[in-house]
C-alpha positions in Angstrom: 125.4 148.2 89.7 125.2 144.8 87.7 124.1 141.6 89.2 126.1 138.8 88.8 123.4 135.9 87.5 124.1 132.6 90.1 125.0 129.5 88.0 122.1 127.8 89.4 119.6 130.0 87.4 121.5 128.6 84.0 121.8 124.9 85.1 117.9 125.2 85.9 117.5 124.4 82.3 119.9 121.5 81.7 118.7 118.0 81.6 121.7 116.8 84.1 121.1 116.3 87.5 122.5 119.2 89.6 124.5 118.4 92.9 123.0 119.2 95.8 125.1 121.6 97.0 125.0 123.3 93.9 121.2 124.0 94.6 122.5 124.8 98.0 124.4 127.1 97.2 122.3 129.0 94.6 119.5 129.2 96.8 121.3 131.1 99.1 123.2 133.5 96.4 119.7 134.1 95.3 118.3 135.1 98.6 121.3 136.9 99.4 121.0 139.4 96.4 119.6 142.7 96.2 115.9 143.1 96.9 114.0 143.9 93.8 112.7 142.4 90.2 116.0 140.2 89.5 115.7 139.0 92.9 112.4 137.8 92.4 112.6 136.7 89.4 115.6 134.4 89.9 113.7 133.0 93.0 110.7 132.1 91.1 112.4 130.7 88.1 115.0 128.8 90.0 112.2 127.7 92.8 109.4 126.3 89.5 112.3 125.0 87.3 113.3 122.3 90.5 109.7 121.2 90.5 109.3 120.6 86.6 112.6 118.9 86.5 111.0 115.8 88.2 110.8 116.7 91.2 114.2 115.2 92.2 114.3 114.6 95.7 118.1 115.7 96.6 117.8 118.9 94.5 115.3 119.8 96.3 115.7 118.6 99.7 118.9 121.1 99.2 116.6 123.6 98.4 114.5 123.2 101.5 117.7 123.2 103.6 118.7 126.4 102.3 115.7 128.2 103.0 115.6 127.0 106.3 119.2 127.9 107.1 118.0 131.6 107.5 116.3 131.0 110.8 116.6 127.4 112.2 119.2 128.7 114.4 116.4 130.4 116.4 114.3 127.9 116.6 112.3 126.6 119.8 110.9 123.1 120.3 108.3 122.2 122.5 107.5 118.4 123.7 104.0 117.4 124.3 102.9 115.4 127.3 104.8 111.8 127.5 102.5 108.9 125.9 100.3 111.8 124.0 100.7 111.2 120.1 100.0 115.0 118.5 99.3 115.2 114.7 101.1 118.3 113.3 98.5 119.6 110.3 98.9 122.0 107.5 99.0 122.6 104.2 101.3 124.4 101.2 98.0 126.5 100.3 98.1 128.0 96.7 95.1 125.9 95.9 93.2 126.3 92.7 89.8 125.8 93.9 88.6 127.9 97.1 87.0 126.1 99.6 85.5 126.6 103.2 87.7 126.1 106.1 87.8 122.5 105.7 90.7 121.8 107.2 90.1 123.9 110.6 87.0 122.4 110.8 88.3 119.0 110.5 90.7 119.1 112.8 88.1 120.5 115.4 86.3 117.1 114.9 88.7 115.0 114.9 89.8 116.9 118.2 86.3 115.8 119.5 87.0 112.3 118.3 89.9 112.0 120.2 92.5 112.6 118.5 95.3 115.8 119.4 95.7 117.8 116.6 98.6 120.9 116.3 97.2 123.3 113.5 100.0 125.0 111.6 98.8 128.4 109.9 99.0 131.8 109.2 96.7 134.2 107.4 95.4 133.7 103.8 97.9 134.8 100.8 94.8 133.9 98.4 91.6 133.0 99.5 89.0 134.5 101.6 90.1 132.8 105.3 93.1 130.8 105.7 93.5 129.0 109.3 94.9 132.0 111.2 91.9 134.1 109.6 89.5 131.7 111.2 91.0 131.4 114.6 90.8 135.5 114.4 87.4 135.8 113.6 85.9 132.9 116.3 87.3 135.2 118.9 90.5 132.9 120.0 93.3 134.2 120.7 96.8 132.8 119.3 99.3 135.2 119.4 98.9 135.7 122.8 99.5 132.3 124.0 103.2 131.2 124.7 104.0 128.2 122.7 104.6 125.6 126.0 100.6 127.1 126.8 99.4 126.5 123.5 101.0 122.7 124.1 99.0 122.4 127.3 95.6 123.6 125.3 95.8 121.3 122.6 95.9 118.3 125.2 93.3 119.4 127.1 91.0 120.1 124.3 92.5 118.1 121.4 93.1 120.8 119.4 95.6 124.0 119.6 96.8 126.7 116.8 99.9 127.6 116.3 101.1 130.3 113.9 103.9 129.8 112.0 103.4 133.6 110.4 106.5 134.1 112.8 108.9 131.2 112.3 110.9 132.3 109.4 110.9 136.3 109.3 114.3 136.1 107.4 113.2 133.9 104.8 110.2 135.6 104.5 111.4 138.8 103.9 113.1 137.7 101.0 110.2 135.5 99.5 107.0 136.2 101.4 103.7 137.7 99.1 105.7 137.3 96.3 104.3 133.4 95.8 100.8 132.6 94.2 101.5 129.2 92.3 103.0 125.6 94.1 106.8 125.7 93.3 109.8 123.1 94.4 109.5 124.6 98.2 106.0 123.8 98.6 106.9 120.2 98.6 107.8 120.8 102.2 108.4 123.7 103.8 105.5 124.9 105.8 105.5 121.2 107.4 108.4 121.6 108.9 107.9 124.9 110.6 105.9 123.2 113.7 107.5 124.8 117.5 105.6 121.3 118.5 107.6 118.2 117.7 104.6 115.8 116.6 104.5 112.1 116.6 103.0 112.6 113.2 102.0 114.6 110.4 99.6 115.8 107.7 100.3 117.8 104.7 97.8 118.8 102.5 99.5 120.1 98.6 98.4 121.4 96.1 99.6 119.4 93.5 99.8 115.8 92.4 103.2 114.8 94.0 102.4 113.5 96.8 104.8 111.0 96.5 108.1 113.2 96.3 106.4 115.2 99.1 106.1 112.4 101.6 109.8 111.1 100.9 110.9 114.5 101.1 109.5 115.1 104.5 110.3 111.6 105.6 114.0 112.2 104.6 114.0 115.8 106.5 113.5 114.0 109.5 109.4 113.5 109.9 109.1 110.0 111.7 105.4 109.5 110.3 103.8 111.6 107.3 100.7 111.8 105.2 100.4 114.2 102.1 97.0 114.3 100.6 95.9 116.2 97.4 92.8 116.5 95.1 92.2 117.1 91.5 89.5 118.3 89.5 90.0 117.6 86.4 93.2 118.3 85.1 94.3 121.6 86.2 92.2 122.5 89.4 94.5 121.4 92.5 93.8 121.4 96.1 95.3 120.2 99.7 92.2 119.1 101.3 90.5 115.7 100.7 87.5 116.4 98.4 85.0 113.9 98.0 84.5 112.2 94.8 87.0 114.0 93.0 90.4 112.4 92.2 92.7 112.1 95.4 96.2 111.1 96.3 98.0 109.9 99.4 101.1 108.9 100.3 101.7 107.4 103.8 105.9 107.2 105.0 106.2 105.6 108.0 109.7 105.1 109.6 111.0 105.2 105.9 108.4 102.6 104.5 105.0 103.9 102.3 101.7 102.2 103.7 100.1 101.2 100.5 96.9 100.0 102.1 96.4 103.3 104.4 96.9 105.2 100.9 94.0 103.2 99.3 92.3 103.3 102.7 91.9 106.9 101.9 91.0 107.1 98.1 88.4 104.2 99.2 87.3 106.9 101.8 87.0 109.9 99.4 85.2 107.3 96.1 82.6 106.5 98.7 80.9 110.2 99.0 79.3 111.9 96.3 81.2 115.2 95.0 79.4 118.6 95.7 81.5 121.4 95.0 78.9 123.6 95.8 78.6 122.8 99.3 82.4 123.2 99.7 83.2 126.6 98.1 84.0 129.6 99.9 81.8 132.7 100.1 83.1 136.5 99.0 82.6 137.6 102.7 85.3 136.5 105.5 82.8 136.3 108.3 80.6 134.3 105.9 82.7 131.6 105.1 84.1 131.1 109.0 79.8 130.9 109.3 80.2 128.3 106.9 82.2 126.0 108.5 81.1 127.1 112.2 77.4 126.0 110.5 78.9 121.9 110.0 80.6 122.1 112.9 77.1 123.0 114.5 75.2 120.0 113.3 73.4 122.4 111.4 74.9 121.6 107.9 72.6 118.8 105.5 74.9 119.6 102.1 77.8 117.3 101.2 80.2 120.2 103.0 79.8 117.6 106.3 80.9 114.6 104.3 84.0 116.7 102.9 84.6 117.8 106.5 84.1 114.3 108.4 86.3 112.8 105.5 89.7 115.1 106.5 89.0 114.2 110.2 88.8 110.9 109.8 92.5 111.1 108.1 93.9 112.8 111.5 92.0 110.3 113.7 94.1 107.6 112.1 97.3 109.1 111.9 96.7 109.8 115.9 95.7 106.8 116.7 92.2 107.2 117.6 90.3 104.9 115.4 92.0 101.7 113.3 90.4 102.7 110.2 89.2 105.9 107.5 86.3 103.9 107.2 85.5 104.3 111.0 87.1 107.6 111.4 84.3 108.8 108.9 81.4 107.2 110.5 83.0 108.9 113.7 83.3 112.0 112.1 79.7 112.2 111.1 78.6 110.9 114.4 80.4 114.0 115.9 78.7 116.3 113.3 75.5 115.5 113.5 75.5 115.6 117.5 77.4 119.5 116.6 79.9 118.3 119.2 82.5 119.9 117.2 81.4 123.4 118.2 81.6 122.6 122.0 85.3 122.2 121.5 85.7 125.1 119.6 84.3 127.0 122.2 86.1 125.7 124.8 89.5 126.2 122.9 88.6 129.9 122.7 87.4 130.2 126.6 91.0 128.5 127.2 93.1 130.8 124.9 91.2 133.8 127.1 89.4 134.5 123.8 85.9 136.9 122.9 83.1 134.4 123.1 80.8 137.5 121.7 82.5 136.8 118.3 81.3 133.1 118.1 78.3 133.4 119.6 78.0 136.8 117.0 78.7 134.1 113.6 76.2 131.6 115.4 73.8 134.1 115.3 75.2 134.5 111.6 74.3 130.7 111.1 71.1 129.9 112.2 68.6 131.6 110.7 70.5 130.4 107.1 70.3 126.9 109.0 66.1 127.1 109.2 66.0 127.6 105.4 67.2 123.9 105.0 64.6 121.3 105.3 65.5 118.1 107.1 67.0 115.7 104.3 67.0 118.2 101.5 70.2 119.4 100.2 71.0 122.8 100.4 71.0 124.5 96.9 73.1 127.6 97.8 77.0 127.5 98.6 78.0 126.7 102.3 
């Protein structure tokens, strides 16, 4: 039987703006139609044509909404306790340069800084461990903790995962796996899949508009946002902080951008010299947890500990618990070099009734690599 093309995927390629409904609209036709090749192709055409156009904010905030509308009916909220300010923390993923698990890692030690951090993740489309990979391997458990308990864990500890694998099984059985490169839905979408209302939020993307992000998310209802990206050159993208390579930020905060936070941060990032080396992720899963289990250790003298103690110091502003990157970063490496960022790690997975064996099995993993390093030498193989 034929398939009737939606007149989004022809407007796609006109110059004019297209009303929002329109995109609304088309979305949903799209999603609705038959799985398969035209399906998909639509999808991605449609979904990479609304970020090249600009990106302009109402076609895609349209876009957004429509994805959404598949499964926000089911969704549950949870509060955290009264006066506690939680960070929400994830990232679009679909980076162009591999890393460690920077951002787990980071939010353990900012966690240990003070700061309560909600990590938003699922399993790895791409690279060798994404968030829920790591969680996984440690030994924690996730699944098996209710939301409301999570909730409860993270202000205990500071930290807490929460999958979002979960959140939109409609959606994703239309579009999940079928994704490798940033499109118009990136801009947003996996930040607004937290079952935690946060007092604020950080988005790492993986590619240079952070601006449009930040209003996006700001305009689909996050009361305080920061979305981060780094470049490498001109085509290598990716949704961590990284030092001394190019990086973006873009603060909204009830509606208004912080212009001196965003410089705070690029100040932050200029300040560190750039190893790449130090931050790149191994072949082997269990390797490149090790890898970011080794900084959170103390036992870590490559560059890997700046990149790590620089994306903690972001989420120990945005919660509140320092006034400054600059002194989030000092912080950060204060916290490193003590290895105090592995005691809360381990207590998260004792609290999510976890397997200890597993950590203590990658510590065993990291040490003897650990004695190879000298005191003040920098490491010459990949961490």
């Amino acid at each position: 039987m034929a398939v009737t093309t939606p007149l989004l995927a022809h407007k796609i390629n006109s110059p004019a703006d297209i009303p929002p409904q329109d995109v609304h609209d088309g979305i949903t036709r799209i999603l609705a139609l038959p799985e398969g090749h035209t399906r998909d192709v639509m999808l991605g055409s449609v979904l990479t044509g609304l970020l090249l156009r600009g990106p302009r904010l109402e076609e895609v905030e349209a876009a957004v909404q429509a994805a959404t509308s598949l499964d926000r009916s089911n969704w549950d909220f949870h509060q955290p306790p009264e006066g506690m300010r939680f960070v929400g923390y994830t990232g679009s993923g679909k980076k162009t340069f591999k890393t460690i698990n920077l951002s787990t890692a980071a939010a353990l030690v900012a966690a240990t800084g003070g700061a309560h951090v909600a990590k938003l993740g699922s399993r790895s489309a791409s690279s060798k461990t994404g968030s829920r990979d790591f969680i996984d391997l440690v030994g924690a458990t996730s699944d098996m903790v209710p939301h409301q308990e999570m909730v409860d864990i993270t202000a205990e500890t500071g930290f807490g995962f929460f999958s979002i694998e979960n959140r939109v099984p409609e959606f994703d059985r239309r579009y999940g796996g079928r994704f490798q490169a940033v499109h118009a839905l990136s801009l947003a979408f996996p930040a607004l899949l937290s079952p935690v209302t946060c007092s604020a939020y950080v988005y790492g993307l993986s590619h240079p508009a952070v601006g449009a992000s930040a209003r996006l998310l700001s305009r689909l209802g996050l009361p305080d946002v920061t979305v981060i990206n780094s470049s490498l050159g001109k085509a290598v993208q990716v949704d961590e902080l990284i030092p001394g390579s190019t990086v973006r930020a873009c603060r909204i905060n009830a509606g208004d951008e912080d212009l001196t936070f965003n410089d705070e941060v690029r100040k932050g990032a200029s300040s560190m010299p750039q190893d790449l080396m130090s931050v790149t992720q191994h072949e082997d899963p269990r390797e490149n947890v090790a890898a970011a289990i080794r900084v959170l250790a103390g036992h870590d003298t490559s560059q890997a500990r700046n990149a790590v103690a620089l994306n903690a110091a972001l989420l120990m502003v945005m919660s509140e618990a320092v006034p400054t990157v600059q002194s989030g970063i000092d912080t950060a490496l204060t916290i490193i070099d003590a290895g105090a960022g592995l005691d809360t790690l381990q207590q998260f997975v004792r609290l999510t009734g976890g397997a200890p064996d597993k950590l203590r099995s990658l510590l065993r993993h990291v040490t003897p690599t650990a004695l190879l390093v000298s005191p003040g030498n920098k490491e010459k193989a990949p961490c």
